[in-house]
N, C-alpha and C positions, 0 to 999 in steps of 0.2 A: 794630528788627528789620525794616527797611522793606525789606532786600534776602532776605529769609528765603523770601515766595513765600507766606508763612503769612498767611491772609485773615482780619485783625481784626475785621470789619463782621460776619461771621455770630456773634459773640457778642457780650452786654451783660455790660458791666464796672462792677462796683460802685464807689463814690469809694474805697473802698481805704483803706489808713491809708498815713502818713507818718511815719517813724521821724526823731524828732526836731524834729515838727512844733509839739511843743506844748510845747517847750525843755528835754525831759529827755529826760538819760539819752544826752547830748551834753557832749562835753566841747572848749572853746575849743584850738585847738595851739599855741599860747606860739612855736614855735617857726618858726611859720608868718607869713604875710599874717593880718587883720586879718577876713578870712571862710572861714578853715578853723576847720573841726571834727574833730573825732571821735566816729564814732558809739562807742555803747555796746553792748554786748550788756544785751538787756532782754526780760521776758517782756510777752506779749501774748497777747490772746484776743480771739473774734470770736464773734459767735452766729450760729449757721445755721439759725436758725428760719423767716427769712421766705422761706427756699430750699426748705422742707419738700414733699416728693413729688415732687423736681424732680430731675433730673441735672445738679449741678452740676460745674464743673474749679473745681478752688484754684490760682492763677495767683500767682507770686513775679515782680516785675517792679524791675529793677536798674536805675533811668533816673536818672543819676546826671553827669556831666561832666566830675567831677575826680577820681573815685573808683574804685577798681577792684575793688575786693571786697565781695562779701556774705555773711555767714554766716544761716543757716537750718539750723537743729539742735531735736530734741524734738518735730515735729509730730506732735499728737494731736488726733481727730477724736473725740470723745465724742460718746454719745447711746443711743436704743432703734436695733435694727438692726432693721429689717421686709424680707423678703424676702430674705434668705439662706438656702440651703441648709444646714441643719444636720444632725449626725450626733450625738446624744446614744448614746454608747456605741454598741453595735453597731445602735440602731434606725435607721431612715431608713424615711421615707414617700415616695410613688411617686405618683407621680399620674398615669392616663389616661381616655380620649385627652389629647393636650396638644400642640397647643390646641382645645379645646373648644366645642362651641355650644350645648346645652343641659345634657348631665352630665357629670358627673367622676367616677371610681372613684379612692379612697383605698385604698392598700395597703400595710398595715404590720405589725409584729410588735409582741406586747409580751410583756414579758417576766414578766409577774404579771398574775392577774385583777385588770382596775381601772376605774372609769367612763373613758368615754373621750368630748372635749368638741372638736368642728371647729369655727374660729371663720375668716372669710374677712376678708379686709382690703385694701381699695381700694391704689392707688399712693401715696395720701396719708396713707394711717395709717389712715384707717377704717374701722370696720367695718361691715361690708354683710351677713353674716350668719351665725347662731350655731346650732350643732347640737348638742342632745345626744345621742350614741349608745348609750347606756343602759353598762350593766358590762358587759363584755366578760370572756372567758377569757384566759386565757396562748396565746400560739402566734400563727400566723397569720390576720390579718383586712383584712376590705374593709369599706369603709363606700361609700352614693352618694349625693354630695349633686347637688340640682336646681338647677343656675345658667340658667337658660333667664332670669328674670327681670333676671340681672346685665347693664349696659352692656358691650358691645364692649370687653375692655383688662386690660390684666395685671393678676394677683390672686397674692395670698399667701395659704399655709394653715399655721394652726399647730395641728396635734395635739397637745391634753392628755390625757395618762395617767397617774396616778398620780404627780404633779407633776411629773415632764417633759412636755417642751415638745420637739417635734421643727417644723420648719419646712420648707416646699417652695413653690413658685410652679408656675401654670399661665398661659395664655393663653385668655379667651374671645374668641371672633372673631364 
């Protein structure tokens, strides 16, 4: 891609795997010279653990000389999702201001009286801090939690009620 325009150097690239590097799942062509192959379609997996809190791209790279095809079929990216926006049924939590410097108003419905549990959680998965909001009614409510303590930097909130879980993100600045 060296005529692409596309600037490699502002990302780091993991080694990567090599299909066929470690002699399977390669098949010799009889019918060829004495260094062709055939690749195989074969599963693989990768862990993204040590990417955790990070924004990563999944990069497919075809660097190949005698070849001209690649297939890439079935990716799936497993794991906890932290910070999506979620809609359990008709609830959904609201969060203002956003972005925020010292509080946040929580604003949500629920649809049964049920304790209700705010729990905050860093870019990285953690958590940084847990509220309980005692039992609530059915209907409309607000909760405020005090982030004046939290560093500068995106947060996720996940609203427990009555064993849903609704999710929403803010911004302290």
């Amino acid at each position: 891609m060296s005529g692409s325009g596309f600037d490699f150097s502002a990302y780091t690239f993991s080694p990567g795997f090599v299909h066929g590097q470690d002699g399977t799942y390669i098949e010799y062509d009889a019918g060829s010279d004495s260094a062709r192959f055939i690749g195989e379609l074969r599963p693989f997996s990768a862990s993204l653990a040590q990417y955790a809190g990070q924004t990563i791209y999944i990069t497919f790279v075809h660097d190949a000389d005698d070849d001209n095809l690649v297939s890439i079929d079935d990716i799936l990216v497993t794991g906890t999702l932290v910070g999506i926006s979620e809609t359990l049924g008709d609830q959904k939590v609201s969060i203002f201001p956003n972005p925020a410097t010292d509080k946040i108003t929580l604003s949500y419905r629920l649809p049964e009286t049920s304790p209700v549990l705010v729990t905050v959680y860093d870019v990285k998965g953690s958590k940084v801090m847990q509220q309980s909001k005692g039992i609530q009614i059915a209907g409309d409510q607000q909760a405020t939690l005090d982030i004046s303590s939290l560093a500068a930097g995106s947060y996720n909130v996940i609203l427990n009620a009555g064993g849903s879980e609704v999710r929403s993100a803010f911004v302290k600045q």
